[in-house]
N, C-alpha and C positions, 0 to 999 in steps of 0.2 A: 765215514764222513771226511775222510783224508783229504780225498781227492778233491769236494765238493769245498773244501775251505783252501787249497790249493787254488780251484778257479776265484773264489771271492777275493783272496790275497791278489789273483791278477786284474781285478778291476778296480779294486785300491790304490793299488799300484798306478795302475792307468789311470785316473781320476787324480789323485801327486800329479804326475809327471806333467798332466797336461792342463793344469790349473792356469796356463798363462796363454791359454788356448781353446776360452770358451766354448769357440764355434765348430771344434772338432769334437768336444765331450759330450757336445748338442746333437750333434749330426750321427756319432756312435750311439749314443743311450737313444736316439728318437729310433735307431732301426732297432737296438734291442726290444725295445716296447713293444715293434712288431711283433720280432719272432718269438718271443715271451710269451705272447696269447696265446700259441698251439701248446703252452701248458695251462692254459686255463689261469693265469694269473690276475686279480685283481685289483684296483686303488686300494682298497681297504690292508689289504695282505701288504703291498710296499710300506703304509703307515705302521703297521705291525713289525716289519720288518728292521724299522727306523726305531721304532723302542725297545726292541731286543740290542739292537746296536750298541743303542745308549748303554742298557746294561752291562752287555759284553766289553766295552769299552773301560765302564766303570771296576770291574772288576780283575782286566789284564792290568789296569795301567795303576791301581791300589792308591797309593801315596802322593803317584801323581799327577793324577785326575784332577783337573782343575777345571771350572766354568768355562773359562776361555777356549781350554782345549775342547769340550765337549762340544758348543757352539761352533768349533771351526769343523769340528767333523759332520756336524750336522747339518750346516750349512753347505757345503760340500758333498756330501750324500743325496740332500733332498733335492740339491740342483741338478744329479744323474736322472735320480727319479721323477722330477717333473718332466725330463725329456724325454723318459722313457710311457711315462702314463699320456702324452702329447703325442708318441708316436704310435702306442696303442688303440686311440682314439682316433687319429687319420687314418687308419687301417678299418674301420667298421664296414668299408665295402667292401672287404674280402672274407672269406674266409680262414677262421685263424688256423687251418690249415687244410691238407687236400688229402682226399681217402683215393686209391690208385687201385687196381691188381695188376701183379707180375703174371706178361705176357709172356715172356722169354728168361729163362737162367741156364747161361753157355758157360760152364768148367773151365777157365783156360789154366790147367795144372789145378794144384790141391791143394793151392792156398788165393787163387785169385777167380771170381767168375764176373760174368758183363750179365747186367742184367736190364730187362725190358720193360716199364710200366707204364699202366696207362692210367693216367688222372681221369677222376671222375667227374671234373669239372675242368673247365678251363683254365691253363695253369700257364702264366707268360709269364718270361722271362728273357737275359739278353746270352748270345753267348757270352760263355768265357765266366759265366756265373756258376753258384753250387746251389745248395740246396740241404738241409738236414733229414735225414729217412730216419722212422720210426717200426722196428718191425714188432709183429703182433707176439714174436718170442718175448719180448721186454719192450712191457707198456710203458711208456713215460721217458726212456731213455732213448736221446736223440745223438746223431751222428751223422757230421757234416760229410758231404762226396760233390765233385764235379760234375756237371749236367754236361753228357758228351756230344750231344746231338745241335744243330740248328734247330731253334725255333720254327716251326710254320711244318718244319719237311712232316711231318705225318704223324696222329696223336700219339707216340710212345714218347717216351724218355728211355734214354741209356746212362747205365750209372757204371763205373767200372770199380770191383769193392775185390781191395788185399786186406784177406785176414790175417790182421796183427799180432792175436794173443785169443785167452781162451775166454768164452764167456763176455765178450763186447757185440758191441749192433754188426761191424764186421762178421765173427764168426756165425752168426744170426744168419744174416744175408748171404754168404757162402754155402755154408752145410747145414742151413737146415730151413733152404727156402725153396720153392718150385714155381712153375707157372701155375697160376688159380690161386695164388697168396692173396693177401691183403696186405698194403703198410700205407703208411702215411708221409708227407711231403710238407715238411717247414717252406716260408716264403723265402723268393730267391733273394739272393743278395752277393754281394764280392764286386770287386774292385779292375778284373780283368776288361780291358776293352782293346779292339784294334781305334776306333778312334778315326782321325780323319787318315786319308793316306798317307802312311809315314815318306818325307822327306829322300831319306835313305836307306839305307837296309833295314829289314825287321827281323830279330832275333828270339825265335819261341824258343825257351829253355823247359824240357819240365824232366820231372824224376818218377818214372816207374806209372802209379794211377794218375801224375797230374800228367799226362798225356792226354784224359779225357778232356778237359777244358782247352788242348792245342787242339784235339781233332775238332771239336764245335768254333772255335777260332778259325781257322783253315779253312773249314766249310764256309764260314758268313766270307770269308775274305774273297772263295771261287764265286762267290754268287753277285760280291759286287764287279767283279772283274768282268763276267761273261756280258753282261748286258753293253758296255763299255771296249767296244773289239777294238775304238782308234787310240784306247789309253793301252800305254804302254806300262805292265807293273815292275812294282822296282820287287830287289830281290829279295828271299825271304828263304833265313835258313833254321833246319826246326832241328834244337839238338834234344837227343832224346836220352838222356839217363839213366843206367840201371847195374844190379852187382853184376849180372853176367849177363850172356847171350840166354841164357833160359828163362831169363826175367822179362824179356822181351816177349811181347803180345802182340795182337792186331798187325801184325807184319803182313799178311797178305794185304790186309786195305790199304794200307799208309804207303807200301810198294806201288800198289795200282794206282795211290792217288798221287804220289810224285810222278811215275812216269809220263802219265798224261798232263802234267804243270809247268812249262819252263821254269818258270820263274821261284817253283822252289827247290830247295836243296836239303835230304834231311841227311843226316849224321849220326849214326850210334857210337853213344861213348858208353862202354862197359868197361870194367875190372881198374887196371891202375898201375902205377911203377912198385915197388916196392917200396915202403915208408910212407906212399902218398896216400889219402883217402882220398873214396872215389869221389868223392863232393869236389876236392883239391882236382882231380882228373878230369871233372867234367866243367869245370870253371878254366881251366888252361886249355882245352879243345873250343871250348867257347871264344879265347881271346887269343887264342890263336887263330882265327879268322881277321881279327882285327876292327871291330864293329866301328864304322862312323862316327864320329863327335855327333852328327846331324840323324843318326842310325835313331832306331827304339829298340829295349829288349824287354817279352814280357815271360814271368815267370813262375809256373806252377811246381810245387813240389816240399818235402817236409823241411821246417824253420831253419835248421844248421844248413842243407843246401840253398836255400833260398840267399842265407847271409854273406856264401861263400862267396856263390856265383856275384852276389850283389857288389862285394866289394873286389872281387875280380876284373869286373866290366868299369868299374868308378877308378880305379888305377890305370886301365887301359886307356881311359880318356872318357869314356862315354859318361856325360853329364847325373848328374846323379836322378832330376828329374826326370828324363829321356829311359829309367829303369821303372819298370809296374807289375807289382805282385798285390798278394792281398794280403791284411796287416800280418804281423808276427808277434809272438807273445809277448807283452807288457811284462816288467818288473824283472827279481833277480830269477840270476838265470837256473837256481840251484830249485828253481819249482819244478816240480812236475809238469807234465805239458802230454797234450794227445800227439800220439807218432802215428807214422801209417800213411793214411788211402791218402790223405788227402794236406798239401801245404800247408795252408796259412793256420796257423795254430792260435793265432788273434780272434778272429771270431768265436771260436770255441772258448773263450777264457771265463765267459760267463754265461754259459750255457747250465742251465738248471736240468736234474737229474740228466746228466749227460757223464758217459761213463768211457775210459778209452776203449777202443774197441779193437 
């Protein structure tokens, strides 16, 4: 239960910090409410949940448990969970989640494979979004990845899954998954967008599997470009991060898909100086380019890279709102947190039966 009271501490957290920010606690717990349904969760079960609270509260806080404090927590709690039971309920015309089989599972090395699935219903979403997969090795436990494809181009989904450790959804989906599987598809959600045509330069930054949400970026980007032959695009450079050159994947696509693109530019940054980490490495190959005040940079990849690069590009000049990733974990920083496949470790804070993988 470590881990599972580690995520509850980070939505407390979150809920603190953002009390003088209604309308982001609203718009957070309304999409949890969603993805909450593909565990089958009910009204009744949040009111249950709200009295053990009380309890638990009563009982850490001993001597100094007072009316006042109980009513500010409870107040504060039920106002997550009314956005969350609110966002549950706007979701009735979906389903609370999506049953697939694995059409394709491609090995790249022996710790990372691309996999293929096909939804059993129809399944929209935007790029540059993710998704939680459930495999039928462990029922109930979810695990977020980037959806790598464009929408529309043809019913699969591509997932790109490094396994992190032994016995999570990762090593599930690695070694011990095939084409004729079964698993399951949380609703999408995340924060990455190209947006309207950026101004000035665009800066895709990701680290190792957040590649997959650059490749689905890329693609939406070639597809507004082609129709459009008298618009001129501006330039767009994709830095791609990882420990070494063996860590590097998808290399024959991303090669074929630059050559044929003016207009973009990719960069591998691998390994590092000595004393530097490679996070520190791929954040100075980053602003060594020099990104526009007027530029955008969006960024996939795990929490400490994400912060690096973030405060990298904000010292170089680039605006702080001109940077977009998807959130990162709420509260202190000595919590545990999910590493791995996939960046933004915020989503994941309160994910129920959800285990690192």
């Amino acid at each position: 239960m470590a881990f599972q009271q580690a995520h509850l501490a980070r939505a407390f957290w979150y809920l603190l910090e953002h009390l003088d920010r209604p309308e982001e606690i609203t718009a957070t717990f309304t999409q949890l409410g969603r993805d909450h349904r593909k565990l089958g969760v009910r009204p009744a079960q949040y009111a249950a949940f709200e009295t053990a609270l009380c309890e638990a509260l009563r009982i850490r806080a001993g001597e100094h448990c007072t009316g006042e404090l109980e009513q500010a927590w409870v107040r504060m709690v039920r106002f997550g969970i009314t956005a969350m039971v609110q966002g549950a309920e706007a979701a009735l015309h979906e389903p609370p989640c999506w049953e697939a089989t694995v059409t394709a599972h491609r090995l790249c090395g022996s710790d990372l494979a691309v996999l293929r699935v096909r939804p059993h219903e129809t399944f929209r979403y935007r790029a540059g979004q993710y998704t939680a997969l459930e495999s039928a090795c462990l029922p109930h436990t979810w695990r977020p990845y980037y959806l790598a494809g464009e929408p529309g181009r043809d019913g699969d989904l591509e997932f790109h899954v490094r396994r992190t450790g032994p016995g999570g959804v990762s090593e599930a989906l690695v070694r011990h998954t095939t084409a004729g599987d079964r698993i399951r598809l949380g609703p999408p959600k995340g924060n990455l967008a190209i947006g309207e045509e950026p101004a000035g330069e665009l800066h895709l930054v990701a680290w190792d599997t957040g590649w997959a949400a650059m490749k689905a970026l890329l693609q939406e980007l070639e597809g507004r470009l082609r129709p459009a032959s008298e618009h001129r695009a501006g330039r767009v450079r994709l830095f791609l991060g990882a420990d070494g050159l063996s860590s590097l994947y998808d290399t024959e696509y991303l090669t074929g898909f630059e050559r044929s693109r003016p207009w973009l530019t990719v960069v591998p940054v691998t390994g590092g100086t000595p004393g530097e980490g490679a996070y520190d490495h791929l954040a100075r190959a980053v602003t060594r380019s020099r990104p526009s005040a007027v530029g955008r940079a969006l960024l996939a990849g795990p929490p400490a890279m994400v912060q690096t690069v973030t405060a990298a590009l904000t010292r170089a000049g680039l605006p702080a709102e001109h940077v977009r990733h998807d959130p990162l974990p709420a509260g202190p920083r000595d919590l545990p947190g999910p590493t791995g496949n996939f960046g933004p470790a915020g989503p994941r804070m309160f994910q129920g039966q959800s285990v690192p993988a």
